[in-house]
C-alpha positions in Angstrom: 27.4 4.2 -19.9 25.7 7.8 -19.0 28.4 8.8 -17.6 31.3 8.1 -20.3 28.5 9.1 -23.4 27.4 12.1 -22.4 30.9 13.9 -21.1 32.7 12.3 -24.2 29.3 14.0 -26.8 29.8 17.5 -24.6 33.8 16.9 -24.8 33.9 16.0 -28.9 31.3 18.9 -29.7 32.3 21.8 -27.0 35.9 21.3 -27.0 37.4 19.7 -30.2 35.1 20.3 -32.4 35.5 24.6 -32.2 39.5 23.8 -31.7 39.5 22.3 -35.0 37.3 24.8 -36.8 40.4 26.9 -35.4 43.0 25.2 -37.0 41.1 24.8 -40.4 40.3 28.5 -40.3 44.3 29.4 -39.6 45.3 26.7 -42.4 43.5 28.7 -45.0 44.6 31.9 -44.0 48.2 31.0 -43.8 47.9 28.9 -46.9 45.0 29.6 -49.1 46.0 27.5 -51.6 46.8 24.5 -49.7 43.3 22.2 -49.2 44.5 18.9 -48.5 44.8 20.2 -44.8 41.9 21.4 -44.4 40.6 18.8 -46.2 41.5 16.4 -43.8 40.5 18.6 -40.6 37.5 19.1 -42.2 37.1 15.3 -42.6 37.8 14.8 -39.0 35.4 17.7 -37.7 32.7 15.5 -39.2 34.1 12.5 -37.4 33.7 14.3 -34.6 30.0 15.4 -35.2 28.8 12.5 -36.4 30.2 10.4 -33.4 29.1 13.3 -30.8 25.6 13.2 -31.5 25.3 9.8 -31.5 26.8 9.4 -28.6 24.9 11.9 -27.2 21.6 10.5 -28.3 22.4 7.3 -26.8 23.3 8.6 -23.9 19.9 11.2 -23.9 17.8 7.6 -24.3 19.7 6.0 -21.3 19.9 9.2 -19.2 15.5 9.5 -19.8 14.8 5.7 -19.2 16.7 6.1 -16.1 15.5 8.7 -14.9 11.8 7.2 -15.0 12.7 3.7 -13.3 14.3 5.7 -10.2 11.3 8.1 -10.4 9.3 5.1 -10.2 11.4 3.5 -7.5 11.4 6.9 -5.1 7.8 7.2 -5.4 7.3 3.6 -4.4 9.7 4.3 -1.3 8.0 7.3 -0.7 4.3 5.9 -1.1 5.6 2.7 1.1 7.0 4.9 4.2 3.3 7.1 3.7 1.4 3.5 4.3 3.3 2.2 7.3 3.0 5.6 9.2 0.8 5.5 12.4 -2.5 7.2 12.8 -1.2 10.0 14.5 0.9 10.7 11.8 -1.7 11.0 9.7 -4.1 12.9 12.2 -1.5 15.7 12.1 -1.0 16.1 8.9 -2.8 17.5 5.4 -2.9 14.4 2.9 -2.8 17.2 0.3 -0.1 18.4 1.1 1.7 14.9 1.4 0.7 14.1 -1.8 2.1 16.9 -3.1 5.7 16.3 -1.3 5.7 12.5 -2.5 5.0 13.7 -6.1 7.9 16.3 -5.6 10.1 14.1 -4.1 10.0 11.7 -6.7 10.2 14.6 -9.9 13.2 16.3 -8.0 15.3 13.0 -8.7 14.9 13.9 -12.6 15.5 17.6 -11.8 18.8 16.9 -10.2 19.6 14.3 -13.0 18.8 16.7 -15.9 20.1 20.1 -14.6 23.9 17.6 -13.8 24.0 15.5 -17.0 22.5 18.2 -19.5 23.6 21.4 -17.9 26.8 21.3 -15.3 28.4 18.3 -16.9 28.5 20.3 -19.9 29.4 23.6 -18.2 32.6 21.8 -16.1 34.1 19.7 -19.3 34.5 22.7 -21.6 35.4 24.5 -18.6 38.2 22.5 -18.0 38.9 21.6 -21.2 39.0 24.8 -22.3 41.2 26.1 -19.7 43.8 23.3 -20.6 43.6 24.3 -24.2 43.9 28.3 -23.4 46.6 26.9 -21.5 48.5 25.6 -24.1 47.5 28.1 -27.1 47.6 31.5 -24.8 48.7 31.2 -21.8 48.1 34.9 -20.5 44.8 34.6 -21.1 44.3 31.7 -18.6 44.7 33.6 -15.6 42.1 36.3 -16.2 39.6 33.7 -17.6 40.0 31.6 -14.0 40.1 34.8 -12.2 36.5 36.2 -14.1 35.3 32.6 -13.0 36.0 32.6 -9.6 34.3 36.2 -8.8 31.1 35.2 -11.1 30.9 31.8 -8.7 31.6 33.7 -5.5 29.1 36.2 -6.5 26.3 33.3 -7.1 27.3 31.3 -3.9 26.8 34.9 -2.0 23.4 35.4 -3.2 22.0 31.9 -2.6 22.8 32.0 0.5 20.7 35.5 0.8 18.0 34.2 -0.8 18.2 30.6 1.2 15.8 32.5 4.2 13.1 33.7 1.6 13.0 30.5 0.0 12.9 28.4 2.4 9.7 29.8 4.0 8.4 30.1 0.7 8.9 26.7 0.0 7.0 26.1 3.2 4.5 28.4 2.5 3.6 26.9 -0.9 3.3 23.3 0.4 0.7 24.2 2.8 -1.4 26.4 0.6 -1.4 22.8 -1.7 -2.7 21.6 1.1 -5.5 24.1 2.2 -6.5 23.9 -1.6 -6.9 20.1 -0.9 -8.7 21.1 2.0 -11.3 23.4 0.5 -11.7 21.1 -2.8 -12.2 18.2 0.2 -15.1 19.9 1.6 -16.8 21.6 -1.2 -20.1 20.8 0.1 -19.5 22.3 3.7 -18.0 25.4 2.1 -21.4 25.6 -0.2 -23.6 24.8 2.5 -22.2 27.9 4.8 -21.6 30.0 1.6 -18.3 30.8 2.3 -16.7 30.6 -0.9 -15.8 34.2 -1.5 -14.1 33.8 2.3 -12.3 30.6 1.6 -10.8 32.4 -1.6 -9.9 35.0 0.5 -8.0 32.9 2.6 -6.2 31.8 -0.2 -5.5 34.8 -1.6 -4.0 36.1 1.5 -2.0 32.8 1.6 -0.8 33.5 -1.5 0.3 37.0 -0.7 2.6 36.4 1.5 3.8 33.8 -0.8 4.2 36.5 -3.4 6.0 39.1 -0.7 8.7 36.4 -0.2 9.2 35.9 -3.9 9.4 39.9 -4.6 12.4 40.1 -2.2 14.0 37.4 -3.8 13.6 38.9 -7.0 15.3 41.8 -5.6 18.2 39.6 -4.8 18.4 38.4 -8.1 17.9 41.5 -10.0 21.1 42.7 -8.0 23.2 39.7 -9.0 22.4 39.8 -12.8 23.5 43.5 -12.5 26.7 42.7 -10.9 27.0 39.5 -13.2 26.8 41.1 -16.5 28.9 44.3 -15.5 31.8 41.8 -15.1 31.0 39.6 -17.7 30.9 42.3 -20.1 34.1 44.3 -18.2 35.8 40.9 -19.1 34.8 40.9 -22.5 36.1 44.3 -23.1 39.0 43.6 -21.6 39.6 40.6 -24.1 39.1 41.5 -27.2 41.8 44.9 -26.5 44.1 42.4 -25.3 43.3 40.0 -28.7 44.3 43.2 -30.5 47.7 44.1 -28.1 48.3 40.3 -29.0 48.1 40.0 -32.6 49.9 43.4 -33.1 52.8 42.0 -30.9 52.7 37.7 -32.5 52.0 36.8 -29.1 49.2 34.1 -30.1 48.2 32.3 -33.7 45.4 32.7 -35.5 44.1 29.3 -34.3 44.6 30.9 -30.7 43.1 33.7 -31.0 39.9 31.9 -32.7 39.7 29.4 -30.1 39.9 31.5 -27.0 37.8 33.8 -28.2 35.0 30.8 -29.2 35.6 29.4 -25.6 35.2 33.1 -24.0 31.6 33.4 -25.9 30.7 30.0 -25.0 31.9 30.1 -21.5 30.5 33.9 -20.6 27.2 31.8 -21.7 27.9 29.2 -19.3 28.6 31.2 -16.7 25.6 33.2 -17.2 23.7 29.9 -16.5 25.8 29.3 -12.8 23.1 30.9 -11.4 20.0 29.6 -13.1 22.0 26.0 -12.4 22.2 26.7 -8.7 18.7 27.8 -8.9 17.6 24.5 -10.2 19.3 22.7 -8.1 17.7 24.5 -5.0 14.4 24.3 -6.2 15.0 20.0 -6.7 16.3 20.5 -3.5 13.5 22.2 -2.2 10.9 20.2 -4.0 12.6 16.8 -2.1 13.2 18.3 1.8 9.6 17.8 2.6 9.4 13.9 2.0 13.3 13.2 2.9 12.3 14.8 6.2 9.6 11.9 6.5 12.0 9.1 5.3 14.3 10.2 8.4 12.0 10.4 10.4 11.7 7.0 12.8 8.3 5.4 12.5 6.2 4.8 15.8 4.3 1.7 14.4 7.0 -0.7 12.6 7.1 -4.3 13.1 9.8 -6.0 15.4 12.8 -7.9 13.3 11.3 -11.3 12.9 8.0 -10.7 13.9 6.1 -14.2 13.4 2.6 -13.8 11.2 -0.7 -14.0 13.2 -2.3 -17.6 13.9 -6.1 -17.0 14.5 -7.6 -20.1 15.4 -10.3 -19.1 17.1 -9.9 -15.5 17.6 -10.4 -14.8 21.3 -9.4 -10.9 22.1 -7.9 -10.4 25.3 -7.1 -6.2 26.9 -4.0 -7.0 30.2 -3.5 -4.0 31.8 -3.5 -1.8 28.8 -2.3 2.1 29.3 -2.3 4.0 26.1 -2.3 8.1 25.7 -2.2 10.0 22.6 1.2 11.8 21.6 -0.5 14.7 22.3 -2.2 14.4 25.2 0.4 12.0 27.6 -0.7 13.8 30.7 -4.1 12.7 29.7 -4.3 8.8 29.1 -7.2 7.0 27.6 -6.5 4.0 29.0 -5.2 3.1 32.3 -4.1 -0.6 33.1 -7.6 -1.4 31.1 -8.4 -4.9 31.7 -10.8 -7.2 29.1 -11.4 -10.3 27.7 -13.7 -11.1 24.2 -14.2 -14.9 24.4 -13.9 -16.4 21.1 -16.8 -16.5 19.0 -18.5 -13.5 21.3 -20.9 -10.5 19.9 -19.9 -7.7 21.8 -21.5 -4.1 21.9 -19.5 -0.8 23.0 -21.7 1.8 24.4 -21.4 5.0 26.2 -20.7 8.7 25.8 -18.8 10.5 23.1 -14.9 10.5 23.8 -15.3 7.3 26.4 -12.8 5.3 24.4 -14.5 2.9 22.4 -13.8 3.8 19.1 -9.8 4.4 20.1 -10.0 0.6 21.9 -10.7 -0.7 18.1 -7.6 1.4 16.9 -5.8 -0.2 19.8 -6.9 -3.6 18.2 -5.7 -2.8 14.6 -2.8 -1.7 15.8 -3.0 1.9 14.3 -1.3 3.4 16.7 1.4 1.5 19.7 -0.4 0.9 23.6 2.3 2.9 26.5 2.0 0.0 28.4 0.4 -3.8 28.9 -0.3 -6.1 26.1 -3.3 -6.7 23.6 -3.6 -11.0 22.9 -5.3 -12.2 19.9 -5.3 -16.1 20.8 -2.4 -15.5 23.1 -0.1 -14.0 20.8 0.6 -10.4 21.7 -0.1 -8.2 18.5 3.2 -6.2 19.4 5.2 -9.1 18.4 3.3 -10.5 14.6 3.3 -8.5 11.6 1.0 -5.4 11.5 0.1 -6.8 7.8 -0.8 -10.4 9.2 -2.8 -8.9 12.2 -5.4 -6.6 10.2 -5.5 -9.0 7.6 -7.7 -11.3 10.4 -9.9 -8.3 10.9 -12.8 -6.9 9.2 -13.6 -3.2 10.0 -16.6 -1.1 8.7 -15.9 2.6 9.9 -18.5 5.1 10.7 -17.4 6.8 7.1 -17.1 4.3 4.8 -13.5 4.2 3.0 -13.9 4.3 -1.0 -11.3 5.0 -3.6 -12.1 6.9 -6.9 -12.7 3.6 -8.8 -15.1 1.2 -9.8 -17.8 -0.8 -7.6 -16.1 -3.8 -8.6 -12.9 -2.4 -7.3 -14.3 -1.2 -4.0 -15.6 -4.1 -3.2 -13.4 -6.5 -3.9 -10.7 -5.0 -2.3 -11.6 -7.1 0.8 -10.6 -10.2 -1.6 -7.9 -10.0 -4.0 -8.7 -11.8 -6.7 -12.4 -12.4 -6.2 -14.7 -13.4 -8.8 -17.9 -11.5 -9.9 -19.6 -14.3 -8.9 -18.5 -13.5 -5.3 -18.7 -9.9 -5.7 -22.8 -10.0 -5.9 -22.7 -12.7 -3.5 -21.1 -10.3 -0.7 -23.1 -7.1 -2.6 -26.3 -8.6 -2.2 -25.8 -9.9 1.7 -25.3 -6.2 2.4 -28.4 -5.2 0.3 -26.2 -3.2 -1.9 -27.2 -5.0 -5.1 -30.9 -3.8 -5.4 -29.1 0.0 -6.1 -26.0 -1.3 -8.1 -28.3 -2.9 -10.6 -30.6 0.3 -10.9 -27.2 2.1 -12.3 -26.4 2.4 -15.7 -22.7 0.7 -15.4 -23.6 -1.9 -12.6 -20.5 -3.0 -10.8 -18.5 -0.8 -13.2 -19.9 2.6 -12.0 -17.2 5.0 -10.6 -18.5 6.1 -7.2 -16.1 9.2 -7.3 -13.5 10.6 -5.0 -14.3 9.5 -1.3 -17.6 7.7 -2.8 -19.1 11.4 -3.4 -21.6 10.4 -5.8 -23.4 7.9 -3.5 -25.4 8.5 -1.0 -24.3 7.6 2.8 -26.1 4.9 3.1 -25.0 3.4 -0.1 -21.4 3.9 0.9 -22.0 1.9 3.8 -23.8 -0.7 2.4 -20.8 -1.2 0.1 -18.3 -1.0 3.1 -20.3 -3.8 4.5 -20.6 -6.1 1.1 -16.1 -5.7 1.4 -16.0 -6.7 5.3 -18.6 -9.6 4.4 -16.6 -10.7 1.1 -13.1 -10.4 3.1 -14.5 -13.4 5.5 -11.9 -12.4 8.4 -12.5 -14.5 12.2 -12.5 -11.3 13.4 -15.1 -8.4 12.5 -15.2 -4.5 13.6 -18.4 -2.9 13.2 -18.2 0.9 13.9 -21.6 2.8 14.1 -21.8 0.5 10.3 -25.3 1.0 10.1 -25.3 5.2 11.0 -26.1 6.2 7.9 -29.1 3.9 7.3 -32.6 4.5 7.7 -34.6 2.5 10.1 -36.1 0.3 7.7 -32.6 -0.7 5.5 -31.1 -0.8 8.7 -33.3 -3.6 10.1 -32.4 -5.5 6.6 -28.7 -5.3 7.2 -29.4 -6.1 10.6 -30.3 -9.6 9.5 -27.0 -10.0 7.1 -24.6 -8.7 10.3 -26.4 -11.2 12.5 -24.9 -13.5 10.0 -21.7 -12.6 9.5 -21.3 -12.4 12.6 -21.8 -15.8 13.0 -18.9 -17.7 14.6 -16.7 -14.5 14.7 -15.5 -12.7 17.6 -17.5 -9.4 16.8 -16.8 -5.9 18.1 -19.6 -3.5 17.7 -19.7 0.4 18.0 -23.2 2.0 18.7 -24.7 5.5 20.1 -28.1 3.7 18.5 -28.1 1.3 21.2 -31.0 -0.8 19.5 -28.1 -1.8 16.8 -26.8 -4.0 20.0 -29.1 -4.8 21.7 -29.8 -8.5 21.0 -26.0 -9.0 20.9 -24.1 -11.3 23.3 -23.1 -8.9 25.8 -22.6 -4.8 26.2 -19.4 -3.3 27.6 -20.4 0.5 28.5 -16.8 2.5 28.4 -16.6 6.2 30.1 -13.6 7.9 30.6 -11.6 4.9 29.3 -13.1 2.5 32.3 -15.5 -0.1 31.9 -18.2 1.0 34.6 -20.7 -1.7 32.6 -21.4 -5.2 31.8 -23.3 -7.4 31.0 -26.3 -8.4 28.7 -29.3 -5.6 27.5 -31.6 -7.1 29.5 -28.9 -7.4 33.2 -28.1 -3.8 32.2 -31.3 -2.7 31.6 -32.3 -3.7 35.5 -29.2 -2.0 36.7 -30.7 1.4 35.8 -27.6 3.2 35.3 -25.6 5.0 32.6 -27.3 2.4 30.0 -30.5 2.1 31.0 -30.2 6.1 30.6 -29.3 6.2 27.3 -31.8 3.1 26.3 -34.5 5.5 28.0 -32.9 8.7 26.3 -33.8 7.0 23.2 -37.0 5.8 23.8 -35.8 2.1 23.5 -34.1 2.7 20.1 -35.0 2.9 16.3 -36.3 0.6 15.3 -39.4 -1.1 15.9 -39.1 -5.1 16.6 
C-alpha cells in the first residue's frame, strides 16, 4: 500500500494538479467568457486535491506505523546479536559506545524510510513526470532541463565522494567520544576521588576538537558545492525565462506550456537544491547504521552447534579433560594447557592461589563465556560444547566478585534468578542472604530502585542481593566468586551459614583470596600459572606447608574468628 499511496498523492499533487491549473489559466485567457471549462477543470483540480491528500495521509499513517514495528524489530536483532557475543567481545569494547550504535542502527532504518518515501520519491515522480509533460508541451525545453540535471547530480556525487574521508573518521570519531562520555559518567566516583574532572573535560574537549577540524573541512566542501550549485541553477533560470520570451514572441509554446514548465522549473530547481541535503541524509543513515551492521557480519565465537541437545543435570558432576584454552589476545600465552580435573557431584570446592593463576577464567571456561582451544569440559558427561549455551548457564548459579544489578527495583533484581517468582519467595531467598534486615529499613522495601550498576547501595548490600538471586534461582550447580569480598567479618560469618546451605547437595565452586571463606569446604584446588600444584583438604594442605599454607600464614589464619 505505501508504495502505490504515496507516489500516486506526490503524482496527483506535483504533477496534475499544477498541469491543470495550466490549462484553466490558458482557458480564461483565450476565452474569458467561456466558464463552463474552467468550471469543470476547476472541479477536477479539487478531485485531485481532495483524493491526494487523503491518499497521502493514509499512506503518512502506514509509512509511520511501519516504520516503528521495523525499528522495533532491528533493535531486537541488534540487542539479540549484543547478548550472544563472547566475553571477549565485550572485554574489547565500550558498552557506551555499543549502545549508542544499536540505538543508531535501529533510528537509521526510519532515516532511510523518510528521507525515500517523503523526499526522493517525491523528487523522482515529478521529475519524471514532468520531463514527460515538458516533453509533450515544449519539447526544446526538455533537453536543457535534463542537461541542468545531470551537471547539478554529477556535481553532488563529486563532492560526496570528497567529503566520504572526513566523514568517515568523523563518524568514527563521534562514536568513541559517546563512548568515553559513558566512560567518565561510569566512573564518576574515581574521577572525584583523584579530582580530575577539569582533566577528563579536557580530554573531551580535545576529543571534540578534532571532531570539529574534520567537520570545518567538510564545511568547506559544501560551501564550494552550494556556490557552484546555485551559479547553475540560477544561469539556468536566466536562461529560461529569455527563452520563455523568444518563445511566446515566435508561438512556439501555449500558454498552458509556458505556465507549466515554468511551475515545474521552480519546483524542480527546489528539488534539485535538496539532491544534496538528500544525499546527505542518506549518508548520515548510512553512517549512523555501519557501526552495528559491522557486528551483525561479523561471525560469533560462542554460538551453539545446529541441533545442540539442552543440558540434563542429574547430579551435576564437573569434569576439566585435557583442557587448553588462551585468550584471543594472548595465543602465545595459554592459560590452560591440557588442564586435567574432576568436581565429583555434590562436592564443595575452594580455588585458591595468586592473582592471574586462572581460577576466576576456569569459572568462565564453565559458563561457557568464552570457547576452550582444545579438550572438552563434561557436566554429567555431556560436553558443554555440544548443549545450548542458554540450557547450560541456566543449571548454574554465579555470584561475581561485583555484583550484577540493573537500574530497577529490588524486586526486579532479585527475582531475576526466578521468572515468575512470588514475593513470598522473594523474602524467602532475601532473608537467607541477610539482605532483608536492610530492605525493610528502606522507605520503598522491595520496590526501592538501587540505581545504575546498584550505585546507591553499599557493596555489601549489593552482594547480599546477588546472593538472595543465586539462592532464589535454586540451580544444581553454584559459582561463588570472592561472593563474600565486600562483607565485613561479622555479616560475612552470617552469610557464611546461609552458603553452607545452599550449598547443600550442589556441586559448588568457590573463589577466595580470604582463604578462611573455604576453609571448612570439601576440598581446596590451589591453581598457579594455570596448573593445579595443590590438593587436597585445609587441614592435608595445611601440613604440606607450601604455597597454601603460605598464604593461610600470610593471613594470619584468616578473618574471621571461629
Amino acid at each position: 500500500k505505501i508504495l502505490t499511496l504515496l507516489p500516486f498523492s506526490h503524482l496527483l499533487r506535483f504533477v496534475v494538479t499544477p498541469l491543470l491549473i495550466s490549462f484553466i489559466i490558458q482557458s480564461l485567457i483565450k476565452h474569458p467568457h467561456d466558464y463552463v471549462l474552467p468550471l469543470w477543470l476547476i472541479g477536477a483540480t479539487a478531485a485531485c486535491m481532495t483524493i491526494s491528500t487523503i491518499a497521502n495521509n493514509k499512506g503518512y499513517t502506514i509509512l509511520f506505523r511501519l516504520d516503528e514495528a521495523i525499528q522495533t524489530r532491528l533493535l531486537k536483532r541488534g540487542l539479540n546479536n549484543l547478548m550472544n557475543q563472547s566475553y571477549q567481545f565485550f572485554a574489547e569494547q565500550k558498552v557506551g559506545t555499543l549502545a549508542g550504535d544499536l540505538v543508531n542502527f535501529s533510528r537509521s532504518y526510519i532515516a532511510i524510510s523518510d528521507t525515500y518515501f517523503l523526499n526522493t520519491n517525491h523528487l523522482l515522480i515529478s521529475f519524471v513526470c514532468g520531463l514527460v509533460v515538458i516533453g509533450a508541451l515544449a519539447p526544446i525545453l526538455l533537453l536543457p532541463t535534463v542537461a541542468i540535471t545531470v551537471i547539478l547530480v554529477v556535481l553532488n556525487i563529486k563532492n560526496v565522494r570528497a567529503r566520504a574521508p572526513f566523514r568517515d573518521k568523523r563518524k568514527k570519531l563521534t562514536s568513541e567520544l559517546a563512548g568515553s562520555i559513558a566512560d567518565i559518567l561510569g566512573n564518576q566516583l574515581l574521577v572525584r576521588i583523584f579530582a580530575t574532572e577539569s582533566r577528563e573535560s579536557e580530554r573531551v574537549s580535545r576529543d571534540r576538537h578534532s571532531i570539529e577540524g574534520l567537520m570545518y573541512k567538510e564545511i568547506d566542501i559544501i560551501e564550494r558545492e552550494s556556490l557552484h550549485r546555485q551559479a547553475a541553477l540560477y544561469g539556468f533560470q536566466l536562461c529560461t525565462l529569455l527563452l520563455f520570451v523568444w518563445m511566446s514572441a515566435n508561438n512556439l509554446a501555449s500558454i498552458a506550456a509556458v505556465i507549466f514548465t515554468f511551475t515545474y522549473l521552480n519546483r524542480s530547481t527546489d528539488a534539485i537544491f535538496s539532491i544534496s541535503a538528500l544525499i546527505r541524509q542518506y549518508e548520515q543513515a548510512f553512517l549512523d547504521a555501519t557501526p552495528m551492521m559491522r557486528i551483525l557480519q561479523q561471525p560469533q565465537t560462542v554460538i551453539d552447534k545446529s541441533g545442540a541437545a539442552e543440558l540434563a543435570v542429574t547430579k551435576g558432576a564437573i569434569k576439566f579433560k585435557n583442557v587448553t584454552f588462551a585468550y584471543s589476545d594472548q595465543s602465545d600465552d595459554p592459560v590452560f594447557t591440557e588442564l586435567n580435573l574432576e568436581i565429583p557431584f555434590g562436592q564443595r570446592v575452594g580455588l585458591a592461589g595468586h592473582s592471574g593463576g586462572g581460577k576466576t577464567t576456569l569459572t568462565k571456561l564453565l559458563l561457557r563465556f568464552v570457547d576452550i582451544d582444545g579438550g572438552e569440559i563434561l557436566i554429567d558427561g555431556q560436553n558443554i560444547a555440544e548443549v545450548t549455551q542458554q540450557s547450560l548457564r541456566s543449571q548454574i548459579a554465579y555470584v561475581p566478585q561485583d555484583p550484577f544489578l540493573f537500574h530497577r527495583s529490588l524486586r526486579e533484581n532479585i527475582a531475576y534468578g526466578k521468572a515468575g517468582a512470588t514475593d513470598e519467595e522473594i523474602i524467602t531467598a532475601a532473608k537467607k542472604a541477610h539482605a532483608w534486615e536492610f530492605i525493610q529499613k528502606l522507605s520503598n522495601g522491595l520496590d526501592t530502585i538501587v540505581g545504575e550498576r546498584g550505585v546507591k547501595l553499599s557493596g555489601g548490600q549489593r552482594q547480599r542481593i546477588a546472593i538472595a538471586r543465586a539462592i532464589l534461582k535454586d540451580a544444581p550447580i553454584l559459582i561463588l566468586d570472592e561472593a563474600t569480598s565486600a562483607l565485613d567479618s561479622e555479616s560475612e560469618k552470617l552469610i557464611q551459614q546461609s552458603l553452607t546451605t545452599l550449598m547443600k547437595g550442589r556441586t559448588s565452586i568457590v573463589i577466595a583470596h580470604r582463604l578462611s571463606t573455604i576453609a571448612k569446604l570439601d576440598r581446596i584446588i590451589v591453581l598457579d600459572d594455570g596448573k593445579v600444584i595443590e590438593d587436597g583438604t585445609h587441614e592435608a594442605l595445611l601440613e604440606q606447608n607450601k604455597t597454601y599454607a603460605k598464604l593461610w600464614n600470610h593471613q594470619s589464619g584468616g578473618f574471621i574468628e571461629e
